[in-house]
N, C-alpha and C positions, 0 to 999 in steps of 0.2 A: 258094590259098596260105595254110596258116594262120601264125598271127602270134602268137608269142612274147614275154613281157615278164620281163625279169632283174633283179632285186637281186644286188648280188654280182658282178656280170658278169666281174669285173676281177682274180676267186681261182682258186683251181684248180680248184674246179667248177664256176665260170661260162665260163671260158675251154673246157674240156673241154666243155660242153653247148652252148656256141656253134658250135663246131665240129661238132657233131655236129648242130645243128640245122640248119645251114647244109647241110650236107650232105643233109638231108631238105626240104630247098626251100624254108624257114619266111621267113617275114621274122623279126627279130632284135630287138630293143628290148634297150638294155641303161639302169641306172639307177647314172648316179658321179657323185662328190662334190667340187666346186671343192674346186684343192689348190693349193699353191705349188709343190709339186711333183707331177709324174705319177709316177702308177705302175701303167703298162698294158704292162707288154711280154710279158706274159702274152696280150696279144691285138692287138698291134702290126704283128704280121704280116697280120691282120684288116684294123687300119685304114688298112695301107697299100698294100692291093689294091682299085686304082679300080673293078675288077669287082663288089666286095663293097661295100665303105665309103660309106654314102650310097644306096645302090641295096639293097642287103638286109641291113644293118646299119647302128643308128643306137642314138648315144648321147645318153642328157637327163642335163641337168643335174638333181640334186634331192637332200633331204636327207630322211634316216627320221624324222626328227622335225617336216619341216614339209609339214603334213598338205596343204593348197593346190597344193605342186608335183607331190605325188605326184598328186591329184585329176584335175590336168590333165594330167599325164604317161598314164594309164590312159585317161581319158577324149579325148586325141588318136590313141592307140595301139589302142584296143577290142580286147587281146589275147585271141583264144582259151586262150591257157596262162598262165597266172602262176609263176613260179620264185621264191621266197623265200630266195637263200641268202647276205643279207649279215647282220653282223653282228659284235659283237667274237665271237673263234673260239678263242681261247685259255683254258684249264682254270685253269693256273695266274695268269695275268694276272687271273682274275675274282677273286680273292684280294684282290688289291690294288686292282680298281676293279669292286667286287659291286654301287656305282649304276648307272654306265655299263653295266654287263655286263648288270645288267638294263631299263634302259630301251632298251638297243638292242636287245634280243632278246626281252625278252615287251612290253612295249610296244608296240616298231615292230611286232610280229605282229599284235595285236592291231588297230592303226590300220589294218595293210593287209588284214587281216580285211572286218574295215569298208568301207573302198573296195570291195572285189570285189565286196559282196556289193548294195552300191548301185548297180553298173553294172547297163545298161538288160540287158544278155546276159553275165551273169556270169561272169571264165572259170575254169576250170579251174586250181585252186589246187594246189599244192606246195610245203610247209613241212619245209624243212629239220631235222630230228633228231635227235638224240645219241646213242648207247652209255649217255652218261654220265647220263641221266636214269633208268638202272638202279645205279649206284652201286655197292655192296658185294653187290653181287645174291649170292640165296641160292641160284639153281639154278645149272649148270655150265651151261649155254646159254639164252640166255634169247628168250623171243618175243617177239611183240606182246601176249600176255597177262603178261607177268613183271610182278612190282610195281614200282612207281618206288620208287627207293632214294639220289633223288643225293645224291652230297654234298659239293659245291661250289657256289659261287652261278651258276655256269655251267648244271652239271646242273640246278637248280632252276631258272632261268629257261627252258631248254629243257621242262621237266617242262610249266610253266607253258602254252606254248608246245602242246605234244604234246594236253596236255589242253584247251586253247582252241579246235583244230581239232576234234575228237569235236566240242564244244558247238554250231559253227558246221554243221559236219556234218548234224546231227539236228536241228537247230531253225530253220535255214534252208537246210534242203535244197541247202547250196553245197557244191558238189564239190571235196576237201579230201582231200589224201592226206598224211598224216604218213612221211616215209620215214628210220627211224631207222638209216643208216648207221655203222659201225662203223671202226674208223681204215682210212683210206685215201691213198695214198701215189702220189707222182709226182716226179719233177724238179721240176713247179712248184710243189713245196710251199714255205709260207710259210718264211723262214728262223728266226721264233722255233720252230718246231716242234722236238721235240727228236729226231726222226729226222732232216731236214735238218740240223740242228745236227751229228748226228752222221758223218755222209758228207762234210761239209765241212770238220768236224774231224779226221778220217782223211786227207783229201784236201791238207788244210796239213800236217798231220806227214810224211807219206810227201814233201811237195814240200820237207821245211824251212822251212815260214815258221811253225812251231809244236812245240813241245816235249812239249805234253798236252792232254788234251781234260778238262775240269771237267765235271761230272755226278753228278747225285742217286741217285735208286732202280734200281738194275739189275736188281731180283726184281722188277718189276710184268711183268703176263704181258697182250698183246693182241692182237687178233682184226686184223690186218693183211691188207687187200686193192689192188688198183689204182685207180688214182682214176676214168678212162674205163670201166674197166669199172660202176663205180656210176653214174657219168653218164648210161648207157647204161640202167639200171635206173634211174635216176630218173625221165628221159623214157618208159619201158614204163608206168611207175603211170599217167601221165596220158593213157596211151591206151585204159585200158579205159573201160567201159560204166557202169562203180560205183565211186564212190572207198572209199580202204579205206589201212590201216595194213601199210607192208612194213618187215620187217627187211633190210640189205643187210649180210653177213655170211660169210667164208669157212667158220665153222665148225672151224677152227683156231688155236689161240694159240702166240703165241711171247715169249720173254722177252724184254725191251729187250737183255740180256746177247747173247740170239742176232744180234738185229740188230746190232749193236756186232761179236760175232765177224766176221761175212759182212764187213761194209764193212772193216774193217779187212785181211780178209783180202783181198779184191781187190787191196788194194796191197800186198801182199806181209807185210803186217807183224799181229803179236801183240796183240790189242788190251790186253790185262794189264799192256803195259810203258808206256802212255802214258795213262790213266785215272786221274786222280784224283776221287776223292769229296769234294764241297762240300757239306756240308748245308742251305747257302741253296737247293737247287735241289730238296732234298725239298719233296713238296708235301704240304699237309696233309692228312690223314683219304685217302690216296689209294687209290680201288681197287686191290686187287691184282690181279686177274683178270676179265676182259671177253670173253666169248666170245658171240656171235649164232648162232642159228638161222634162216635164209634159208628154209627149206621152202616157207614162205607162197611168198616172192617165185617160188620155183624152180616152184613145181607150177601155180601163177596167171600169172605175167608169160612163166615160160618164160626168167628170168631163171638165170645162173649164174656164180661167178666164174671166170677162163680165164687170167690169171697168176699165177706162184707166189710166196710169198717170197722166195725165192733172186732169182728175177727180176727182183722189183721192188728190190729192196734195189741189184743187179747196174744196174739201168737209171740210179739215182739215183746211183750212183757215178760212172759213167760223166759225167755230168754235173756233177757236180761237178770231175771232173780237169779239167777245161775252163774251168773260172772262174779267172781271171788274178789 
């Protein structure tokens, strides 16, 4: 049985790769953070199956910045896979907290860099990636060769991040896949995200408990996929023979305008008559257009994506009518 360890455990890609690893027979390590409050219901249903819970999922306590817990967390665990995917995750939040945004995200990489590569049987690492460490990119799809371009403290601590794993790659021969996914979407997305935001705000108007939805740039244009479906590419990278750099990308963009029409329209209604624009929720220097090239992933992992936008926008609404 090999044995898996998670940062992140507790988001929508950690939840979705739980799942998915459990299903391939793994034992499960997940890594969160003493809170005054929880917030795991993203995988609640996990911890409350005596089958699972304790038997092939287990949670440590630990924090990314204290280097001691993680040591011994790794070191009681001796995971064959490492999953990398906590971190602050929001764009525009790095704005306002560009320290935090980067000591949790090139930092804690870095520290867990380190760890993996002091274990007696190092495992198989997986570093979570950005779109956004390509920025105002100058091609119309971009690879794993595109230039970095971010331009937020976000995309640069990812840069940061992207480029740390090469270095560890080649100089100590640790098996490192950098997997720069491209926006990907689910019900259990976070709710600052502004696709959630906006299915939930469609979802109070059509119910009446809202009048309008507030919102920034409706021209930005992006590369929208399913979130298990990248989960599912994420765990492909760590089972080849060579680690390497994947794009996870539909290769299609759509306007936030598009997504906004769909959800809207689900519930019968115009999105035109209930949209105001706020300019606090512009964001600075923001990409306008983010599109990926998958090839690598598709002709190597055998990787592809297999829902549409229509789909996922349609699944997230659905989910949304249901919140009381």
């Amino acid at each position: 049985m090999n044995t898996a360890l998670i940062t992140g455990i507790t988001g929508q890609d950690g939840s979705y790769l739980t799942e998915l690893l459990l299903e391939k027979d793994y034992e499960v390590h997940g890594v969160v953070r003493r809170s005054s409050s929880f917030n795991r219901w993203r995988i609640e249903h996990l911890i409350q199956d005596p089958a699972i819970y304790g038997k092939r999922l287990f949670l440590h306590y630990a924090d990314l910045s204290d280097d001691a817990s993680l040591r011994r967390i790794f070191s009681q665990t001796n995971p064959d896979e490492f999953y990398h995917l906590a971190g602050q995750s929001h764009v525009g939040i790095s704005f306002k907290i560009p320290e935090v945004t980067t000591r949790e995200i090139a930092n804690c990489t870095l520290k867990l860099l380190e760890i993996s590569r002091d274990q007696d049987n190092p495992p198989k690492v997986y570093l979570a990636c950005s779109s956004e460490i390509f920025g105002n990119a100058s091609d119309s799809a971009q690879n794993e060769h595109s230039t970095l371009k971010p331009t937020s403290p976000y995309g640069v601590a990812k840069a940061f991040c992207f480029n740390t794993g090469h270095i560890y790659r080649e100089s100590y021969n640790l098996f490192v896949c950098n997997g720069i996914l491209y926006n990907h979407e689910s019900p259990r997305r976070g709710e600052n995200f502004v696709t959630q935001k906006i299915v939930r705000g469609a979802a109070s108007v059509a119910q009446g408990k809202a009048e309008f939805l507030e919102l920034g740039n409706l021209g930005i244009e992006r590369d929208w996929g399913y979130a298990p479906d990248y989960v599912l590419g994420i765990w492909m990278m760590l089972q080849q023979d060579k680690s390497a750099d994947y794009i996870l990308a539909t290769g299609k963009t759509h306007k936030l305008s598009d997504f906004l029409e769909l959800s809207f329209e689900y519930f019968g209604l115009d999105y035109q008559n209930y949209i105001r624009i706020n300019p606090k929720f512009v964001r600075p220097n923001e990409p306008v257009q983010l599109c990926g090239d998958s090839s690598k992933a598709q002709n190597i992992l055998g990787w592809k994506p297999s829902v549409s936008f229509e789909k996922i926008v349609h699944e997230m609404c659905r989910a949304a009518e249901k919140i009381k």
